[in-house]
N, C-alpha and C positions, 0 to 999 in steps of 0.2 A: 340251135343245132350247129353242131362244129361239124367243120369241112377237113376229112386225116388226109393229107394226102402221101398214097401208097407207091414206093418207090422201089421198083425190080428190074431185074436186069440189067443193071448199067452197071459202071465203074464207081468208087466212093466220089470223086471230085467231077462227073457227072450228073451228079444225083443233088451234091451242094451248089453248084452252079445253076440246075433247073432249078430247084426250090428257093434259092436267089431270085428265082425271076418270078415266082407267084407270090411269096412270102406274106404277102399282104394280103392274101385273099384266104391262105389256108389258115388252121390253127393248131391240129397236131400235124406230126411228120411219121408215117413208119418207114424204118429202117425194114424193106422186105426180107423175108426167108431168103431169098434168091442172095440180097446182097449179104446177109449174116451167116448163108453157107460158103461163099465163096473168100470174103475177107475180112471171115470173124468179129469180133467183139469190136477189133479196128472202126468197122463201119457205123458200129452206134457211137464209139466215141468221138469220132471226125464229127456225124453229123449231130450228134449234142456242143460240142464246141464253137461249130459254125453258128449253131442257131441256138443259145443258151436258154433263152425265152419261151422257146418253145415246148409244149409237151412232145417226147420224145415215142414212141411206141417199138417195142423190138417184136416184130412175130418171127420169134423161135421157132413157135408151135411146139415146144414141150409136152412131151406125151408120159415121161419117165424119167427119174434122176432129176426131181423137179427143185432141188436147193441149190442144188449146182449148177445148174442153167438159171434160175432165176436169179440169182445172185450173181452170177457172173454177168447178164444181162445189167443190174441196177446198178451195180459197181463202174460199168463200163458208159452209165449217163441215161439206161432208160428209166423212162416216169411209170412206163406200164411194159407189163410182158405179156406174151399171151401165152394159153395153154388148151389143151386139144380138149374141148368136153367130154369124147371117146374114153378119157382118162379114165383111171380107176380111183374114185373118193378121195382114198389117203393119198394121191398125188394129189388133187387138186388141193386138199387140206395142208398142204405143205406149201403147194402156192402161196396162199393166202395167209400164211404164218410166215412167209418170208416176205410180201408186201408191206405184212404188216412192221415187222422190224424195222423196213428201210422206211417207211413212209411213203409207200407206192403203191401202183395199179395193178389190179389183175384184168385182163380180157380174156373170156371163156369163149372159143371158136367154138360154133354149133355143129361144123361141117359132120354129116353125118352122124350125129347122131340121134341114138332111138330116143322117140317118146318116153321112154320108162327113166332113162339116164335124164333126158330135160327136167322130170319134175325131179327128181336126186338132188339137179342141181340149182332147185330153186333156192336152198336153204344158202348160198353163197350171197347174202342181201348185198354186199358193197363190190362185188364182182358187176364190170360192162359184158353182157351176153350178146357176143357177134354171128348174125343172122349171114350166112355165108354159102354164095355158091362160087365152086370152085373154078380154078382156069379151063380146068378139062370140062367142068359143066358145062361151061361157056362154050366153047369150040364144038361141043357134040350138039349143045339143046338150046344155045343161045343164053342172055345173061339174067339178070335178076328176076325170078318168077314169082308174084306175089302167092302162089295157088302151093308155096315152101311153108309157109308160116303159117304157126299151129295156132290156134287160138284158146288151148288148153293149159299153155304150157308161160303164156304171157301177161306181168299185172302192171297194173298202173306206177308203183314202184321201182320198176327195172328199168334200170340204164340199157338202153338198146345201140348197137350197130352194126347198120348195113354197107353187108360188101360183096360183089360180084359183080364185075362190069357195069356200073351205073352209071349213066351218062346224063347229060341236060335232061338229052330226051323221055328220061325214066325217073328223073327225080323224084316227081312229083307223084307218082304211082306208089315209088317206097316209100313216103315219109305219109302219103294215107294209110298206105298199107300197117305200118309198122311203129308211126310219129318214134323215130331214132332221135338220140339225141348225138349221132355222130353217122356220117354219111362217108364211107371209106372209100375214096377214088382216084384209081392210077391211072390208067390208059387215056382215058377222056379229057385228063392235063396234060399228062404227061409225053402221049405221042402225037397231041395237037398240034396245027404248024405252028399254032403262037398259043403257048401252054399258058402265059401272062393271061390273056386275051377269055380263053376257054376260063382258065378259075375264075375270073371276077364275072363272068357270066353264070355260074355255079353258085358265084357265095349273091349275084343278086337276084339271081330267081330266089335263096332261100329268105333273104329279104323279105321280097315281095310276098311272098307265103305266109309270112311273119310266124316264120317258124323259130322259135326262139330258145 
């Protein structure tokens, strides 16, 4: 199980400076909405540069004009982009025809959407499906609620990842709930006093789980 770790709100040499300091614990990196609204494609290509190695993640969240954004995205250093499952088909069909070009990732954000769209978009076999509660979820109802996750709409073949507020202390809850093969988490490194400290506690609980 890989550990993304998700990086918002800060400044681009902010974000390479913290992730300096986990580096060892995590395996992908996303480049947040937050930093890709505020300083563009700049921010995936800083932090692809910094950490060459690494799988890179842009969540866009692309809902529309998906060749342009997606492309603009891989061009700029991401490995994966993401794209809203609210989508309409031939958006997402477009995603996955421009991953496929570059030799890249699609991640399909679940946030809201209906049961009828999840099974639509089962037919995306090489798409990661991100099980997702949102900031405002969090702030209103609190964070990752396993009572989210449908049990109709998930198979043994799917690449899973969860994200909404996960912390140590919930780890363990999502990866029964869900066995992800990617665990997306910001806050709980990121605004840690010692963010070094917090990841390698993360990546060894998942260890010890022998979640692999």
């Amino acid at each position: 199980m890989k550990i993304q770790l998700a990086l918002d709100r800060m400044e681009i040499a902010e974000a390479i400076e913290l992730t300096r300091k986990v580096e060892q614990s995590i395996d992908w990196i996303e480049v947040g909405t937050s930093l890709i609204k505020e300083f563009g494609m700049k921010s995936i290509h800083e932090i692809k540069q910094a950490f060459p190695n690494k799988m890179v993640v842009a969540d866009i969240k692309t809902i529309d004009n998906a060749r342009y954004e997606f492309e603009m995205c891989y061009q700029a250093g991401a490995d994966v982009a993401t794209v809203m499952g609210v989508s309409p088909l031939v958006t997402m069909d477009v995603c996955m025809d421009v991953a496929k070009e570059y030799n890249k990732q699609v991640m399909i954000d679940l946030l809201n959407t209906t049961e009828q769209q999840k099974l639509a978009l089962q037919k995306y076999k090489d798409a990661i499906f991100c099980v997702h509660v949102s900031k405002d979820q969090q702030e209103q109802l609190g964070s990752f609620n396993t009572g989210m996750v449908s049990e109709n709409f998930y198979t043994p073949s799917m690449k899973i990842a969860a994200a909404g507020g996960i912390s140590l202390a919930s780890l363990e809850t999502v990866t029964t709930a869900l066995h992800p093969s990617i665990v997306i988490i910001g806050s709980a490194i990121t605004k840690a006093e010692n963010p070094a400290e917090a990841a390698n506690q993360i990546k060894q609980c998942i260890l010890q789980m022998k979640v692999v």
